[in-house]
C-alpha positions as CSV (number, residue, x, y, z in Angstrom):
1,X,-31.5,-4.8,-21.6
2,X,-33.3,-5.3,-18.9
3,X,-31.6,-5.7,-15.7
4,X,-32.9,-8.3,-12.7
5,X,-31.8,-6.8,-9.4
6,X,-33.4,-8.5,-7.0
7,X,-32.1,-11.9,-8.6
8,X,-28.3,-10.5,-9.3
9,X,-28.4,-9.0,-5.6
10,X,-29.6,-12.2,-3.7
11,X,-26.8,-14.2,-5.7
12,X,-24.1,-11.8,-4.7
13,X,-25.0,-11.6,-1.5
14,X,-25.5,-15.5,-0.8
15,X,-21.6,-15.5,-2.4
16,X,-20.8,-13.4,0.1
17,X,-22.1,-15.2,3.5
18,X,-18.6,-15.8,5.0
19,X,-18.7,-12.2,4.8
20,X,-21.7,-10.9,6.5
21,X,-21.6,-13.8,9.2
22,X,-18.2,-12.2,10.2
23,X,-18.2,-10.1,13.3
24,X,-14.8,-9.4,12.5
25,X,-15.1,-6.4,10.2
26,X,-18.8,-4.7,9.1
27,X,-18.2,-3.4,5.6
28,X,-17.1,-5.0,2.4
29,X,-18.1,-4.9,-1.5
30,X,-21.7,-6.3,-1.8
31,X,-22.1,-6.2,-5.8
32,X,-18.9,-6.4,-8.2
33,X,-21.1,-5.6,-11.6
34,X,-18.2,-5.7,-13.7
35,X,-18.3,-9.3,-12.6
36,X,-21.7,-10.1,-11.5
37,X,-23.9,-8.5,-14.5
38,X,-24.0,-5.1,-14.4
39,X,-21.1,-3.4,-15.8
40,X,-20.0,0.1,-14.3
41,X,-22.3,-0.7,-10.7
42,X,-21.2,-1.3,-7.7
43,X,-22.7,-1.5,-4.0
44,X,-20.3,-1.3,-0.8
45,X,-21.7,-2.2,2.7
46,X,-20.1,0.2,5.3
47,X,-21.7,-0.5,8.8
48,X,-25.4,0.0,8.0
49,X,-24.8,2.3,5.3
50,X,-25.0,1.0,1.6
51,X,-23.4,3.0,-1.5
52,X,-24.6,2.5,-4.6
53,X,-21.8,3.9,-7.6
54,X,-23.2,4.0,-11.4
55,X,-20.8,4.9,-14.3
56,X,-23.7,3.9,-16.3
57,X,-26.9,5.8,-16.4
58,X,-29.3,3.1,-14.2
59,X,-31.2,5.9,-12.0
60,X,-34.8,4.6,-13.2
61,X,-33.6,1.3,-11.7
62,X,-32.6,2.5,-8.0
63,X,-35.8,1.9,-6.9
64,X,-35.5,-1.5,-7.7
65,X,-31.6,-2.1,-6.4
66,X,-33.0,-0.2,-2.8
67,X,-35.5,-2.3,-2.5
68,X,-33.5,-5.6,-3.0
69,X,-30.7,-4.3,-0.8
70,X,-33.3,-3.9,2.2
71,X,-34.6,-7.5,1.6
72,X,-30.9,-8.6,2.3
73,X,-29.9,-6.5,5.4
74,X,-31.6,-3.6,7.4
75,X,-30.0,-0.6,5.8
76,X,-30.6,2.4,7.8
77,X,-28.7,4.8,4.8
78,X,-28.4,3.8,1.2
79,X,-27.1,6.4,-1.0
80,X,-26.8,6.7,-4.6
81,X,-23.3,8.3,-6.9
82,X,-23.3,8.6,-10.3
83,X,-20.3,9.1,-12.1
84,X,-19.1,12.8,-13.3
85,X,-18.9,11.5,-16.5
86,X,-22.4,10.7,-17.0
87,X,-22.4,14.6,-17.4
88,X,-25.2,14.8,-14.5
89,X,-25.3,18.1,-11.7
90,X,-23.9,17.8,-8.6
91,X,-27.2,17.5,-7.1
92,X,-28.2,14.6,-9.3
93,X,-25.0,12.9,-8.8
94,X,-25.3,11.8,-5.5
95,X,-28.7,11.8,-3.4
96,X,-30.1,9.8,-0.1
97,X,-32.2,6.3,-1.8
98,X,-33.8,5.1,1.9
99,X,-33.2,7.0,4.8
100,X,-31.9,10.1,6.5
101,X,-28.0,11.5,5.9
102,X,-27.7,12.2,9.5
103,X,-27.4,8.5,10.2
104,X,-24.4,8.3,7.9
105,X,-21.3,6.4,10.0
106,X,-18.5,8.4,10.7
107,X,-16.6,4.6,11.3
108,X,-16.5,1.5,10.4
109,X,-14.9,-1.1,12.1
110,X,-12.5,-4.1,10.8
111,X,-10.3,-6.6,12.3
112,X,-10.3,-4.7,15.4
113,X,-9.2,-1.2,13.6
114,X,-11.8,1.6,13.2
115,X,-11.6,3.9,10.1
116,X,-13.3,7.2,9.7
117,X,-15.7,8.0,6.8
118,X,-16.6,10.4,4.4
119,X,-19.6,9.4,3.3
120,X,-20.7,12.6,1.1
121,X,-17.2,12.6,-0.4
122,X,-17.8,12.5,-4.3
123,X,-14.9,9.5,-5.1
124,X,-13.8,7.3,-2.3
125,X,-15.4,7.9,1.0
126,X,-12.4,7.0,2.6
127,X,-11.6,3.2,2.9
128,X,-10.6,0.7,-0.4
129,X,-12.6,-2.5,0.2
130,X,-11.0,-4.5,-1.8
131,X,-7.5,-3.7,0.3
132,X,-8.8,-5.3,3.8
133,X,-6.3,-7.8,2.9
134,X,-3.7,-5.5,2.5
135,X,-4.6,-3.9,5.8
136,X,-4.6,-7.0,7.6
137,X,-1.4,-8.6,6.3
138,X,0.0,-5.1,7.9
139,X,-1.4,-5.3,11.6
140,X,0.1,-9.3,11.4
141,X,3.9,-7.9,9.7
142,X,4.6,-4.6,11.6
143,X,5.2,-5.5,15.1
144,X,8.2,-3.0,16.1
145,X,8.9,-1.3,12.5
146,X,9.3,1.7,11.7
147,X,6.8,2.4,8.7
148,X,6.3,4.9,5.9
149,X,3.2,4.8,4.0
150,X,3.6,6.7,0.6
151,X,0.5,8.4,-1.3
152,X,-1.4,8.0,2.5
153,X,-4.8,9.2,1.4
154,X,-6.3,8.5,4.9
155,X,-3.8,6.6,6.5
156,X,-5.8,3.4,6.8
157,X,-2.8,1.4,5.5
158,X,-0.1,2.9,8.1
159,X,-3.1,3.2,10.9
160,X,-3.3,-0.7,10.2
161,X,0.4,-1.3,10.7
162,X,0.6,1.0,14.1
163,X,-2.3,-1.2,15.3
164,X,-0.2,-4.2,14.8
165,X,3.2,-2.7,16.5
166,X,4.5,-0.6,14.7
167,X,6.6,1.5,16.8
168,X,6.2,4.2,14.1
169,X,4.4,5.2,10.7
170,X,4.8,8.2,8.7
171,X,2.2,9.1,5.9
172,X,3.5,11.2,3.1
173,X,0.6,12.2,0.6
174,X,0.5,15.5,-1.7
175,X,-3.3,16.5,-0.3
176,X,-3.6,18.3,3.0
177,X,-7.2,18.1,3.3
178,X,-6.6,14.4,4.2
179,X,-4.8,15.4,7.8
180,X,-8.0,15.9,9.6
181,X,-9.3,12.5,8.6
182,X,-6.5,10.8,9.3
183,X,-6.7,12.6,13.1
184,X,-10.1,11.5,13.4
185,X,-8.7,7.8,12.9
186,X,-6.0,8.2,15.2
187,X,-8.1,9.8,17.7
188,X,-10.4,6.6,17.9
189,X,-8.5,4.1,18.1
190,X,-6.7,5.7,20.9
191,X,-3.3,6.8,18.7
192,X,-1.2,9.9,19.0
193,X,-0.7,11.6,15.9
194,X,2.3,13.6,16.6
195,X,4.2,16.4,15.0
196,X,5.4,13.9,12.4
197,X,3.4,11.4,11.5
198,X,2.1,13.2,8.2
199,X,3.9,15.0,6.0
200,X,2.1,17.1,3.2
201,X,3.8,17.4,-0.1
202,X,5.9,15.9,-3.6
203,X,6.8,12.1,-3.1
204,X,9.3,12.5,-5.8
205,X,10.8,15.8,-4.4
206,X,10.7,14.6,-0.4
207,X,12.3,10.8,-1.3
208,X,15.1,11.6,-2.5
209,X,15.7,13.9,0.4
210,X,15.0,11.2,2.9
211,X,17.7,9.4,1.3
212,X,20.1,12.4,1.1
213,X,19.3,13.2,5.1
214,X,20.1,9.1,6.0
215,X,16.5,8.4,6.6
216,X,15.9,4.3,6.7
217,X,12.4,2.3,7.5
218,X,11.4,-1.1,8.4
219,X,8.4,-1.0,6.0
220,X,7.5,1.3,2.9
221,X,3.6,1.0,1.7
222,X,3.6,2.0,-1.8
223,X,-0.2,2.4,-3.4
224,X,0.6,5.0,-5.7
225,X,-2.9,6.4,-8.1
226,X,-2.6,5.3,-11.5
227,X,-2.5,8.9,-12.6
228,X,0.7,10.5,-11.7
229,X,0.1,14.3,-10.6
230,X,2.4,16.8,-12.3
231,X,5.5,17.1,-10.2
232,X,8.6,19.0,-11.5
233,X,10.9,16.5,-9.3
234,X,9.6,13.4,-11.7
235,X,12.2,12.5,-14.2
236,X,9.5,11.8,-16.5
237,X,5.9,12.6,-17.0
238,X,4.5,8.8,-18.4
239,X,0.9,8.5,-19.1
240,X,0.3,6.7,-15.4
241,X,3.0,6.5,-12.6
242,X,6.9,6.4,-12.9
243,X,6.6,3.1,-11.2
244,X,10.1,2.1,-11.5
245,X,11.7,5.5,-10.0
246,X,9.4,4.7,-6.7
247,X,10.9,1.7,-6.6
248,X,14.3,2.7,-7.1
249,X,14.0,5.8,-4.4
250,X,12.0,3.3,-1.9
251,X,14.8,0.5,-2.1
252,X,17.2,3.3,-1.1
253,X,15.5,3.7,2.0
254,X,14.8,0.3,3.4
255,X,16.5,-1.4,6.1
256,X,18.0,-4.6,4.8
257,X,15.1,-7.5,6.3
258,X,12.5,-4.3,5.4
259,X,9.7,-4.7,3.7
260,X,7.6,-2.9,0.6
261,X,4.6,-3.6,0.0
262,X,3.2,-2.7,-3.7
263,X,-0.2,-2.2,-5.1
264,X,0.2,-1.1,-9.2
265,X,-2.9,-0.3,-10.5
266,X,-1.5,-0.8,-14.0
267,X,-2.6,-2.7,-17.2
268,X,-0.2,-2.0,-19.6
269,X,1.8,-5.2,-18.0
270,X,0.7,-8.5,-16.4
271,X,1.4,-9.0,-12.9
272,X,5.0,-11.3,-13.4
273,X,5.9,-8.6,-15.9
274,X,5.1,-5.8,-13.2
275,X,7.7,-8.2,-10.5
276,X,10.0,-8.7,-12.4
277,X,10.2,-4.8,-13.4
278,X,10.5,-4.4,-9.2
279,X,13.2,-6.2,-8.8
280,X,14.9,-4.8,-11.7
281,X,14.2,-1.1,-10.2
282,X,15.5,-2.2,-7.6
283,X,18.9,-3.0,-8.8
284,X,18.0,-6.7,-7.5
285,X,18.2,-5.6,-3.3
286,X,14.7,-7.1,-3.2
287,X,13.4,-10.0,-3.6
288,X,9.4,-11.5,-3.6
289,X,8.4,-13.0,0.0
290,X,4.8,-12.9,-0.6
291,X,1.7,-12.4,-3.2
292,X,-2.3,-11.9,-2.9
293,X,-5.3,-10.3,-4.2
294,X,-8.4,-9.1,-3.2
295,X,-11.6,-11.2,-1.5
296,X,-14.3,-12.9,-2.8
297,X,-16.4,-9.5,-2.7
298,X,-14.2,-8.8,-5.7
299,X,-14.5,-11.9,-8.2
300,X,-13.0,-11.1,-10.9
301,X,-11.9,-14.0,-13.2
302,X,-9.1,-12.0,-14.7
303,X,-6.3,-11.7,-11.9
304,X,-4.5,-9.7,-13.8
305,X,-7.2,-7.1,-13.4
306,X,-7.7,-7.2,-9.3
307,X,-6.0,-5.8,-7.2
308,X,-2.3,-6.8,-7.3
309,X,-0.6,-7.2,-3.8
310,X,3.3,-8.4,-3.5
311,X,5.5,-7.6,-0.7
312,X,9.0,-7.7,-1.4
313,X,12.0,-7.9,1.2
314,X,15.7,-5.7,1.2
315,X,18.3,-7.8,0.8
């Protein structure tokens, strides 16, 4: 089948004008092709950098997606990344399409907030598009909290909430490789780090700790990875996360009038089934204040298979 790119491009990105006639953030999801005709592709926008992510092989037609980008915007980067399953080498995984690597952004900037980039990292270089609601509900809902943002990756979540008043957030994730990025975040947007603000290791070894020690927060930020890592401290090893045991530690550690904020990645239930398996975790203390999605730059039809957002407040 032959694939149209310059026609499925100029749709997407004419679906997309509230977007890029925003001057309030400059990167966002230009082609969703599980939605918009090409399964397995997508293009993010990040400043004047564009990525271009296969999981199906299309490298005879990059010629053809670069040049229909450029007709749309004045890209200055536009790299390509194939999937690792496409069994391709490193080198042919990921390669410059239009320009020079050295112009690569190390930020990007959205609703006030700069995040650094990694834009030669092989999965996520370092902001989820489809979350700038997520981060933006956070700088309008932290305003003198006290914040802890599990499974951290690079802080964009908690960086979010300190930018909207948070008088403190705490990100606990299993990596330390991600502490320098998350400096390099703090560091422009004028932030001090501290000797506590990230905490390297086991979610389900340190949370039950925390609660032991008498540690409380205003606000919990749980996006765990659909995977769950081995940890010896999990009761149970399912084939994605022990949802309902985060739940159940996170409730012990709110603040009554505290907020969680959960993002499942999770298919095996629809989203009311997901709620009402929160609450229940929960032993009822919370209760569901709010509920949304990702953007138009993510059109899914099927809800149930975006991004699923729903804050939920300590009795």
């Amino acid at each position: 089948m032959t694939i149209n790119w310059h026609d499925l491009i100029a749709k997407a990105w004419t679906d997309r004008k509230f977007l890029h006639e925003s001057d309030e953030f400059d990167c966002w999801r230009v082609f969703h092709g599980y939605a918009e005709g090409a399964k397995g592709v997508v293009i993010e926008k990040f400043g004047t950098m564009a990525l271009v992510e296969y999981k199906e092989d299309i490298r005879e037609d990059l010629d053809a997606i670069k040049d229909a980008l450029l007709q749309h915007f004045p890209f200055t980067l536009i790299l390509a990344k194939g999937d690792q399953l496409l069994g391709l080498r490193l080198k042919e995984r990921m390669f410059t399409l239009h320009g020079d690597f050295s112009d690569a952004p190390e930020f990007v900037k959205e609703y006030g907030v700069y995040y650094s980039l990694l834009p030669d990292a092989m999965h996520n270089c370092g902001l989820y598009l489809d979350a700038r609601p997520v981060r933006k509900w956070l700088a309008n809902n932290s305003e003198g909290r006290r914040v802890l943002n599990l499974f951290s990756f690079t802080g964009s979540l908690g960086i979010a909430a300190l930018k909207g008043g948070a008088k403190a957030a705490i990100h606990l994730d299993k990596s330390k490789d991600l502490l320098p990025r998350i400096e390099k975040s703090y560091k422009k947007n004028g932030l001090d780090l501290g000797t506590r603000s990230f905490i390297q290791g086991d979610i389900y070894k340190h949370l039950p700790k925390a609660i032991k020690r008498g540690q409380t927060f205003d606000g919990i930020i749980l996006d765990p990875p659909p995977k769950v890592y081995k940890s010896p401290h999990s009761e149970h090893q399912p084939k994605g996360q022990d949802f309902s045991r985060l739940v159940s530690l996170c409730s012990k550690l709110l603040n009554p009038g505290g907020w969680l904020i959960c993002m499942f990645h999770r298919f095996d239930a629809t989203w009311d089934q997901s709620d009402a398996e929160i609450i229940t975790a929960s032993t009822h203390t919370l209760k569901m204040i709010d509920r949304f999605t990702s953007e138009c730059d993510f059109p899914d039809e099927n809800v149930d298979r975006k991004l699923r957002v729903t804050v939920f407040e300590k009795n």
